[in-house]
C-alpha positions as a Markdown table, in Angstrom:
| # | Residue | x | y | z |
|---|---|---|---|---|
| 1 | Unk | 0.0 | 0.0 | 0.0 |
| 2 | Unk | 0.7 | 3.3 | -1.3 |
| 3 | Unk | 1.1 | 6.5 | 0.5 |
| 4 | Unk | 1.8 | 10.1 | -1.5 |
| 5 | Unk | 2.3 | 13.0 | 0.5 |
| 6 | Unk | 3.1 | 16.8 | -0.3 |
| 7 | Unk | 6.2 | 18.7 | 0.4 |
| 8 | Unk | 6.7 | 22.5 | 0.1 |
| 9 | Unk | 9.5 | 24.4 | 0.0 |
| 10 | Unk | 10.0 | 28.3 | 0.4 |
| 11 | Unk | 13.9 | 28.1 | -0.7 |
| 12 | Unk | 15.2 | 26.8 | -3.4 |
| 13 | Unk | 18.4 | 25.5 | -1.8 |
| 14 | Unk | 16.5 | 23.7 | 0.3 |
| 15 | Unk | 14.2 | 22.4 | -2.5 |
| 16 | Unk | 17.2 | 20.8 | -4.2 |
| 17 | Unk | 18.7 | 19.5 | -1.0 |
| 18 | Unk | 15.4 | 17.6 | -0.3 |
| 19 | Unk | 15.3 | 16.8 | -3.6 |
| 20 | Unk | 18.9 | 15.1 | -3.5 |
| 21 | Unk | 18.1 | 13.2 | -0.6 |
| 22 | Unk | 15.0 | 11.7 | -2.4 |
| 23 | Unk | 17.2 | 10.8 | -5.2 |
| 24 | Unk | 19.7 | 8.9 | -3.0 |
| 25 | Unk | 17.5 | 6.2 | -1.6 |
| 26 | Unk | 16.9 | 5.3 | -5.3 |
| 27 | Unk | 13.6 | 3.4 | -4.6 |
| 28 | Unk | 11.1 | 6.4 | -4.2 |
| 29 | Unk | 9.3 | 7.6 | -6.3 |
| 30 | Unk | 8.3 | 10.9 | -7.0 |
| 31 | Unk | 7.6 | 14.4 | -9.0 |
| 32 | Unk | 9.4 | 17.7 | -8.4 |
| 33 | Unk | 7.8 | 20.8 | -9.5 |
| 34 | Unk | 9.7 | 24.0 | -9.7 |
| 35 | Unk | 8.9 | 27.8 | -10.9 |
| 36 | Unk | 12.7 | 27.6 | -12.2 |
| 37 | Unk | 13.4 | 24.4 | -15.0 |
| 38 | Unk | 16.1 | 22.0 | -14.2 |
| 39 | Unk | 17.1 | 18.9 | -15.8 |
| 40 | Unk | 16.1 | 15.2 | -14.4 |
| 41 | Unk | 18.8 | 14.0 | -16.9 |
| 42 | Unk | 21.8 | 12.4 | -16.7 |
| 43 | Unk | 23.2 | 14.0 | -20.3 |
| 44 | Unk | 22.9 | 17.2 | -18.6 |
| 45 | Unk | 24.1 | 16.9 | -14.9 |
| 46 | Unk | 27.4 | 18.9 | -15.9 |
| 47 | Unk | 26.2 | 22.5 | -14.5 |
| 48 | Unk | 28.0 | 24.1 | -17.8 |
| 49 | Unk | 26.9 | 22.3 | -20.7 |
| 50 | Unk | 23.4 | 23.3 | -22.2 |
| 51 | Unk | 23.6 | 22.6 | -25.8 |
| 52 | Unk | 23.9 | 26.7 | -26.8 |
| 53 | Unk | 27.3 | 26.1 | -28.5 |
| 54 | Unk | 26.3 | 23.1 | -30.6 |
| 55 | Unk | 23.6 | 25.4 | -32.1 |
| 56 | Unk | 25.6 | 28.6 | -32.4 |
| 57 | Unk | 28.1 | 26.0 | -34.6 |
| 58 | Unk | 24.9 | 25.2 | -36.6 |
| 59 | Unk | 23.4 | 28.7 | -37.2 |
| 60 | Unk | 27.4 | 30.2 | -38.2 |
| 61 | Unk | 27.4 | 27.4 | -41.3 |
| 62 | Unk | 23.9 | 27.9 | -42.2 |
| 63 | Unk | 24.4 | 32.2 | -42.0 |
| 64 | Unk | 27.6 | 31.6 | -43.6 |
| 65 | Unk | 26.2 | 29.1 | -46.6 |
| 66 | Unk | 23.0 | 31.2 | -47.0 |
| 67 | Unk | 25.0 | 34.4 | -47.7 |
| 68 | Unk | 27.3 | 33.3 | -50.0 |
| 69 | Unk | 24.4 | 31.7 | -51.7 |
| 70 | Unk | 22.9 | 35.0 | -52.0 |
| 71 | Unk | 25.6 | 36.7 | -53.2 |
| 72 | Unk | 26.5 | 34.0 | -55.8 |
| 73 | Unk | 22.6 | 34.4 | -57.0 |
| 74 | Unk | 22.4 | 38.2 | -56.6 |
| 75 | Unk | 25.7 | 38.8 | -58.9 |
| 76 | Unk | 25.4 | 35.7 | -61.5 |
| 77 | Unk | 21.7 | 35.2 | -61.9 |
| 78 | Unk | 19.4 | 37.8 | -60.8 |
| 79 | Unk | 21.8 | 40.9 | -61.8 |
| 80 | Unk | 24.4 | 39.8 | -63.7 |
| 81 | Unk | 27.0 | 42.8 | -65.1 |
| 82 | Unk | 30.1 | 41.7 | -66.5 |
| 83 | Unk | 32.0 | 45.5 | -66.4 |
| 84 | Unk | 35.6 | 45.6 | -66.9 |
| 85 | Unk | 36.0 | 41.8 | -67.6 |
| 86 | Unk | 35.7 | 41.3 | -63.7 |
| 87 | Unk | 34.5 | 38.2 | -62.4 |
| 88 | Unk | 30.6 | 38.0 | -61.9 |
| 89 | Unk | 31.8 | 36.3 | -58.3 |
| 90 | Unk | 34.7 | 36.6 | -56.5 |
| 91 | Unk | 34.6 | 34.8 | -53.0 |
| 92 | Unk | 37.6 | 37.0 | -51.5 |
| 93 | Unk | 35.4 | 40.6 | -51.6 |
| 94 | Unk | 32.5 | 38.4 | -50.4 |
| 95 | Unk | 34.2 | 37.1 | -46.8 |
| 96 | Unk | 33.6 | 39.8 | -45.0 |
| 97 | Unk | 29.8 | 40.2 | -45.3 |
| 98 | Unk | 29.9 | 36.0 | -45.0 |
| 99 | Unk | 31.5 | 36.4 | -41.7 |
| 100 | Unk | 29.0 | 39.1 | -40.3 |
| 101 | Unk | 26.1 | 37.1 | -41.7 |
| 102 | Unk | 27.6 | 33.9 | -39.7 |
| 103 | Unk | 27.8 | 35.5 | -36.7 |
| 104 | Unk | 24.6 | 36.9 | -36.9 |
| 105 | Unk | 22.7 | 33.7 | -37.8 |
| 106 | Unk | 24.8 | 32.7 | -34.8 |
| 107 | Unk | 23.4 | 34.8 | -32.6 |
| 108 | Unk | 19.9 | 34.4 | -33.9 |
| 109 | Unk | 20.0 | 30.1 | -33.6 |
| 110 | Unk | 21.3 | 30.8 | -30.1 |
| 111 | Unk | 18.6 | 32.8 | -29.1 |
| 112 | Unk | 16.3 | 30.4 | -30.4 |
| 113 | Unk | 17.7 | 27.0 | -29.0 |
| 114 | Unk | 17.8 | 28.9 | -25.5 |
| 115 | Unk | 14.0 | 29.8 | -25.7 |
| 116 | Unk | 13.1 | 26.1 | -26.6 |
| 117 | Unk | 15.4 | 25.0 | -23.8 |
| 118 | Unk | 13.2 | 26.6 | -21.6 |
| 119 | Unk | 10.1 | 25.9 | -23.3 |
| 120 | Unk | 9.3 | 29.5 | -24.0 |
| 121 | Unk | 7.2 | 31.6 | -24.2 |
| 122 | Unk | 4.8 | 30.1 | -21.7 |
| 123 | Unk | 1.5 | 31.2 | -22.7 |
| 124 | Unk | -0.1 | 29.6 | -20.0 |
| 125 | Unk | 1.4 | 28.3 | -16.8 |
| 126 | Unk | 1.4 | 25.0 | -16.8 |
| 127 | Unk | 1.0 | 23.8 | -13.1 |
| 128 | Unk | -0.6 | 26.7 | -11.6 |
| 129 | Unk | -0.5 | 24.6 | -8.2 |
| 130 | Unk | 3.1 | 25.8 | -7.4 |
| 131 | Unk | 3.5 | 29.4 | -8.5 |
| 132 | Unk | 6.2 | 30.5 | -7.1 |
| 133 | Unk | 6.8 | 27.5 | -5.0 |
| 134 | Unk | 9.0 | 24.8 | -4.7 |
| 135 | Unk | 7.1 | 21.5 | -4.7 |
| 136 | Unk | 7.9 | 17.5 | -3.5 |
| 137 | Unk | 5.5 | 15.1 | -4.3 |
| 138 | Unk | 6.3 | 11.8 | -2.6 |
| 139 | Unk | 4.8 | 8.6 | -3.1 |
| 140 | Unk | 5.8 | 5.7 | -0.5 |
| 141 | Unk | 6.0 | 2.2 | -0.6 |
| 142 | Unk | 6.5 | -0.7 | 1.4 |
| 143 | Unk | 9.8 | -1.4 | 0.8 |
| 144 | Unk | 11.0 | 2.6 | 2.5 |
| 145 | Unk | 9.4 | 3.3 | 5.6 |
| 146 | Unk | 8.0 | 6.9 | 5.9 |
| 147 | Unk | 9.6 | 7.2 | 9.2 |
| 148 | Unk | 13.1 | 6.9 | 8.1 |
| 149 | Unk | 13.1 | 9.6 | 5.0 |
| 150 | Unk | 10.2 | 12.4 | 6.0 |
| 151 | Unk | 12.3 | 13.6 | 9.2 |
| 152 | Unk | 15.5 | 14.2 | 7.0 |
| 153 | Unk | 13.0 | 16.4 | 4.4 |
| 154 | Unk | 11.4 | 18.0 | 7.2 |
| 155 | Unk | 14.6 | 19.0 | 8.6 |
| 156 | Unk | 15.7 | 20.2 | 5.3 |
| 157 | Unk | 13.4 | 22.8 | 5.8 |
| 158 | Unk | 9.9 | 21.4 | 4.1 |
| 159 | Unk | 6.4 | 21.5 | 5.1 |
| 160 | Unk | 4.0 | 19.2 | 4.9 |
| 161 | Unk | 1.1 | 20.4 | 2.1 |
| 162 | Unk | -2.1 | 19.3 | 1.3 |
């Protein structure tokens, strides 16, 4: 038999503490809700690696490709002048507007991945039930006695919720 009960938590320190301690025993199980996102996987446990450079990469080779594209197209097919004998395209004259153009799509694919990350924007809040809180939800089993782990999250600074 199955018994869930709800934890709150004012601090977020103390919400991830708790949270830790849940983790350890391995056996529990249970839902965390938070106002701020963090990651339940183990891909992302390393505090500095969110994915933001691998798209930044991405978005400088697409910003660079596109833009030479469009110079190719805009002096070969759509206005093509052959003055002087010159070239219609010469890549060296083009590398500097390629290089602003891959920094800005850059930019622009970072800003993007970082917004999915998050799941932005939130047009509606998604578990209205813990605005602004910090939020446990443990379900107990047989096998872990409720004595032995709701002490250590109560002294961790939760309260009990209903």
């Amino acid at each position: 038999m199955s018994k869930i009960i709800k934890i709150e938590f004012s601090d977020e320190f103390e919400f991830f503490a708790a949270k830790k301690i849940v983790e350890s025993t391995k056996t529990i199980k249970f839902s965390a809700f938070s106002p701020t996102p963090f990651s339940n996987s183990k891909r992302n446990s390393s505090k500095w690696y969110n994915g933001l450079s691998v798209w930044g990469v991405i978005g400088s080779f697409v910003g660079a490709f596109l833009t030479a594209y469009f110079i190719f197209w805009s002096s070969e097919v759509d206005y093509a002048l052959n003055i002087g004998g010159k070239p219609m395209f010469s890549l060296v004259p083009s590398l500097p507007v390629i290089f602003e153009m891959s920094i800005f799509f850059a930019f622009i694919f970072i800003i993007i991945a970082f917004l999915l990350k998050l799941k932005l924007p939130k047009w509606k809040e998604e578990n209205e039930d813990c605005a602004g809180r910090f939020i446990l939800i443990i379900e107990f089993n047989d096998r872990i006695s409720e004595v032995e782990i709701l002490p250590l999250l109560m002294n961790s600074g939760g309260t009990l919720a209903d």
